[in-house]
C-alpha positions in Angstrom: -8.9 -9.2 1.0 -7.5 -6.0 1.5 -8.6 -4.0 5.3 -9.0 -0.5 6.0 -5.5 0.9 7.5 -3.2 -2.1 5.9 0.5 -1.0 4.4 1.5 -2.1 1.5 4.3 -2.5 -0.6 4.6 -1.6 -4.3 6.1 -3.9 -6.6 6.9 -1.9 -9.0 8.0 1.5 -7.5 9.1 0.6 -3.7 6.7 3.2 -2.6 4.4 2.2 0.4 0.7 2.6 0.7 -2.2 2.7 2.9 -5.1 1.1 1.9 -7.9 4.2 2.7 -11.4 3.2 1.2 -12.5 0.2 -0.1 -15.9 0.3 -2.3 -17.0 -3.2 -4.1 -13.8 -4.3 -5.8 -12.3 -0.4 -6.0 -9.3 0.3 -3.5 -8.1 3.4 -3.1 -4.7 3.7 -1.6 -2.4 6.4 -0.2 0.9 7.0 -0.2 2.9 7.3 3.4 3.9 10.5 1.8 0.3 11.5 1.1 1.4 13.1 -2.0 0.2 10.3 -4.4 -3.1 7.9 -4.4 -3.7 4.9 -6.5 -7.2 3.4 -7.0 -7.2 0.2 -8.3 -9.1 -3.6 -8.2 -8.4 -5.4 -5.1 -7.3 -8.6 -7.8 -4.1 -6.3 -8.3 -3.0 -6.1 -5.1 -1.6 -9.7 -4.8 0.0 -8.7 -8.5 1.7 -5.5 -7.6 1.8 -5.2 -4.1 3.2 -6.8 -0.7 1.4 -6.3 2.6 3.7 -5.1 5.2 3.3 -7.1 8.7 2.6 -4.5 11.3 5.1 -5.8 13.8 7.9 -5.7 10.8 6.8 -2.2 10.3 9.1 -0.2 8.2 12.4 -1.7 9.3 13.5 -2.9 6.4 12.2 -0.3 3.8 15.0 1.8 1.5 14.1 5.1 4.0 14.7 7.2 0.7 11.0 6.1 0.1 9.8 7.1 3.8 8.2 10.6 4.2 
């Protein structure tokens, strides 16, 4: 279940998101960057994305991807 504020991962482009809104099973996420959002069904963030642990920050991120 995905919580206001959580980092995530995506799978597919690298690019790291912050979970903003959540309304029934709609998520609406936010780039780092802030210059991209994603909405999607919180069943696709196990597919497509990996949480990032708070105390593991953004350590280990390619910092290309990091605003």
């Amino acid at each position: 279940m995905a919580m206001l504020g959580e980092k995530l991962k995506s799978s597919l482009t690298g690019l790291v998101y912050e979970v903003k809104l959540i309304k029934g099973i709609s998520v609406l996420l936010e780039s780092i960057d802030r210059r991209s959002q994603v909405l999607t069904e919180e069943e696709n963030l196990d597919i497509f994305y990996e949480k990032i642990e708070e105390n593991n920050s953004l350590k280990n991120l390619n910092p290309l991807l990091l605003p």
